[in-house]
Every structure is written in C-alpha cells, then in structure tokens.
N, C-alpha and C positions, 0 to 999 in steps of 0.2 A: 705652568704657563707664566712668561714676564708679563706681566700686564702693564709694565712701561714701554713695551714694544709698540703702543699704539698713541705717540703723543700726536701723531698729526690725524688724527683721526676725532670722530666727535662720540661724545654716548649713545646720542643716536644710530651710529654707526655700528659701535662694537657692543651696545649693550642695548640692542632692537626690541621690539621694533622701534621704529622713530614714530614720536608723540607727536599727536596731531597738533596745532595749534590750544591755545589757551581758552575755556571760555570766556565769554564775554558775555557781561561784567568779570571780572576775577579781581584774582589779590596780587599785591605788587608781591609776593612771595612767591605767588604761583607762580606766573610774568616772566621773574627773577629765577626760575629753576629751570622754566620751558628755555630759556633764550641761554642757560646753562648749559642744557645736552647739546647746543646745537655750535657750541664752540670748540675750538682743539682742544685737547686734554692736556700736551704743552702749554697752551696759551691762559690755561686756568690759574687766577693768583688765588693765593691763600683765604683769600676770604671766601672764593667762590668756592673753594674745596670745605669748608666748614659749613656752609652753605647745606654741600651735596650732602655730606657725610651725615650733618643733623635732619637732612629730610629723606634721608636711608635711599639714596639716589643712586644708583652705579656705584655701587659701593664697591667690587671686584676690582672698580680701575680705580676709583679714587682716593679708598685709604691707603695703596704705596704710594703716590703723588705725594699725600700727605705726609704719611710716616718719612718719606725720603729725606722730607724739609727739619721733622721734626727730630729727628738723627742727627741733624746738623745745628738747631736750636729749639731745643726742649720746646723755653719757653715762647715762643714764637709768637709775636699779638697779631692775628691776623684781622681782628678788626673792633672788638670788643676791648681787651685787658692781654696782658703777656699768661700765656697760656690759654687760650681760648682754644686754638687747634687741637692742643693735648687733651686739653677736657674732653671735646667733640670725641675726638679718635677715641680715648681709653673708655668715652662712654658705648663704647660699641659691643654687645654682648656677644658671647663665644660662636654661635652659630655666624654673624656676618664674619668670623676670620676662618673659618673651615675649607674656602678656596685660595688661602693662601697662608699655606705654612710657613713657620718660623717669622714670618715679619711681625707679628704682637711679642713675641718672645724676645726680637730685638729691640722694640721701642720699652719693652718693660725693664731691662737693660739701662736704657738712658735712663728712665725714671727711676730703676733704682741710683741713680750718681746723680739725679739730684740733690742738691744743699738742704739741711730742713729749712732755711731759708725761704726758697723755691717751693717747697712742699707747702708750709704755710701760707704762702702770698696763693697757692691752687686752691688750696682750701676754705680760702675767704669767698672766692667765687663760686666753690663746689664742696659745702663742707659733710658731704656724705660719702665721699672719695677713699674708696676704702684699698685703693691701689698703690699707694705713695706711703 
C-alpha cells in the first residue's frame, strides 16, 4: 500500500477512528497531537511529523512523509537541532516498519553516506545511537 496516496486526507480519516476532542484541562502536547490528526497529511511540516512519530501517532502514514524529506536531507532540523527527524524516525523500533517494506532499508542507506562529521554532531543529541 502507498500510504502517500492519502495527502489530502487527515489521520483521522485514514487511520480511524477519529479522536474525540481533547480533555479539558489537557496538555498543550495533547492539544498539539489532537489538532494534528485533524490536518492534511500534505499540509504536515516537519515539525508536526516529528511530533507524530515521537508520540507513536499514525505512524503507517507518517514515517514515509517523513522518511520522504529525510532521503532528500538526512539532516533536516525540523525544529530542535539538524537531525532531529532522523533521530525520531531511526528511533522507531522494527515492529512500527513491518507495514512498510524496504522504506528503513532506504533511509538506512542515506545514513550510512552520512559524513562522520554528521554522525558525530547525531550523537551529541543521541549518544546511544547505535545505527550510524
């Protein structure tokens, strides 16, 4: 299945059911996830995709979003430090990439052709990073 086939659609949508509102009181985290599913998956910028991926959200649609970006710049700062998205992604254990073959095998690809440069400046963020 392409799960980029569904940019105009929300998580809500393709990965149901759709979440009720947020309680009240909540956390601007929660807030910030709920008002997530309920956007296009086109219209999601990098942050929000780091977002989903580290709150284990939609994850069938959202790490090729991500990986998509990350194929095109490793280190990509999507709102933290340059490589923040690749940490999110490559922290994602084998069972969340089991509905989509070969996309870890390509992003593991780019990181191996990262610089030890690159590799070092991950590891300052993530120095248990046992993938690079």
């Amino acid at each position: 299945m392409n799960h980029l086939l569904h940019l105009d659609r929300t998580l809500d949508e393709v990965d149901g059911p759709p979440w009720p509102p947020p309680p009240s009181p909540t956390t601007g985290l929660v807030a910030k996830v709920h008002a997530l599913r309920r956007r296009r998956l086109g219209d999601l910028a990098p942050a929000d995709l780091r977002t989903l991926i580290t709150q284990q959200v939609g994850l069938p649609y959202v790490l090729p979003l991500a990986v998509r970006l990350l194929l095109e710049e490793p280190m990509l700062d999507s709102y933290f430090h340059p490589g923040d998205l690749l940490l999110a992604v490559m922290g994602r254990p084998a069972p969340d990439w089991v509905l989509l073959p070969g996309l870890r095998e390509e992003l593991m690809a780019v990181v191996a052709g990262l610089s030890e440069e690159e590799l070092a400046e991950l590891r300052t963020y993530e120095p248990a990073a046992r993938w690079g």
